[in-house]
C-alpha positions in Angstrom: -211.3 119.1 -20.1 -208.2 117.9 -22.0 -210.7 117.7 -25.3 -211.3 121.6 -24.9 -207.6 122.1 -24.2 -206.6 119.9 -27.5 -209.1 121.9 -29.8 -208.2 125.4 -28.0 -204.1 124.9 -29.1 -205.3 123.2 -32.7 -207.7 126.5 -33.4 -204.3 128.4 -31.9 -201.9 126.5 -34.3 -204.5 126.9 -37.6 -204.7 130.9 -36.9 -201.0 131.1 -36.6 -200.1 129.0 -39.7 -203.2 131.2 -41.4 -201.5 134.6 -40.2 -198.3 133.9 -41.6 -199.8 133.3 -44.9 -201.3 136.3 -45.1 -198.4 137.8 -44.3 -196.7 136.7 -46.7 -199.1 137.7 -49.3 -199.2 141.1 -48.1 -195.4 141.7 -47.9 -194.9 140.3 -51.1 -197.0 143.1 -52.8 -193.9 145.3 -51.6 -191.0 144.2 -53.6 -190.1 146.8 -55.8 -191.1 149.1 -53.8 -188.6 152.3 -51.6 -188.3 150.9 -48.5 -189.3 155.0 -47.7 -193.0 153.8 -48.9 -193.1 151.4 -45.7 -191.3 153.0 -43.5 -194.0 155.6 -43.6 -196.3 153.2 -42.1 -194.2 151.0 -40.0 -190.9 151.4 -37.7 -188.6 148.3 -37.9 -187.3 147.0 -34.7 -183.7 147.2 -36.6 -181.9 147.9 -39.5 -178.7 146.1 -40.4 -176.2 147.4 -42.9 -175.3 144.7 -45.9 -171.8 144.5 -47.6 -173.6 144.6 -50.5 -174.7 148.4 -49.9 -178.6 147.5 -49.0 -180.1 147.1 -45.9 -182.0 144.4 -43.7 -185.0 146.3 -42.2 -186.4 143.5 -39.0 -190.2 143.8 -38.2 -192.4 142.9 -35.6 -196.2 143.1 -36.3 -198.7 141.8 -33.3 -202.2 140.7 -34.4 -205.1 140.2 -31.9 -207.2 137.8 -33.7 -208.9 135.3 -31.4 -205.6 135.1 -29.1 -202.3 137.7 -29.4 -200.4 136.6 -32.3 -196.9 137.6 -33.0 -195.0 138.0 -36.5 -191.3 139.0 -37.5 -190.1 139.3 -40.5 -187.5 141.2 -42.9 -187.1 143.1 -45.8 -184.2 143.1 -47.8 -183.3 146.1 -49.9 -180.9 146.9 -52.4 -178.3 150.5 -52.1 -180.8 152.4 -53.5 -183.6 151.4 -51.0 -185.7 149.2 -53.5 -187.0 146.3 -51.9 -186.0 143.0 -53.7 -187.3 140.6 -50.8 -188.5 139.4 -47.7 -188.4 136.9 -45.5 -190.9 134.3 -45.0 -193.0 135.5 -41.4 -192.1 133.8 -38.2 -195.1 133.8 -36.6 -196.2 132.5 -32.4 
């Protein structure tokens, strides 16, 4: 019983570590971007003014894989609303 446990939170741990990644890779395809292009397709949790002028746009995704997996992450835009980065996913 504690063998199935131990390979039930390893296969939970490789799929989180796995999501991420591809998170990654997919938000990175943004930068450059209008934040407007994204926004179409997803509503951010928050927004934070920056003194710089841009904005911090928060996310939460959730992904049911083999169990519910969770994923925040941020992009960072400049005054104009051009994305120029994002944060590396948090994901549980």
């Amino acid at each position: 019983m504690l063998r199935l446990l131990l390979i039930i939170i390893s296969l939970f741990l490789m799929g989180c570590a796995t999501t991420a990644n591809n998170t990654q890779d997919k938000l990175n395809t943004w930068i450059g971007s209008n934040i407007d292009d994204f926004l179409i397709q997803v509503t951010p949790e928050t927004i934070t003014n920056l003194t710089s002028g841009g904005k911090k746009y928060d996310f939460r995704t959730r992904e049911n894989i083999a169990f519910a997996i969770v994923c925040d992450y941020a992009f960072i835009t400049d005054k104009d609303g051009k994305i120029i980065s994002v944060t590396k996913p948090y994901c549980w």
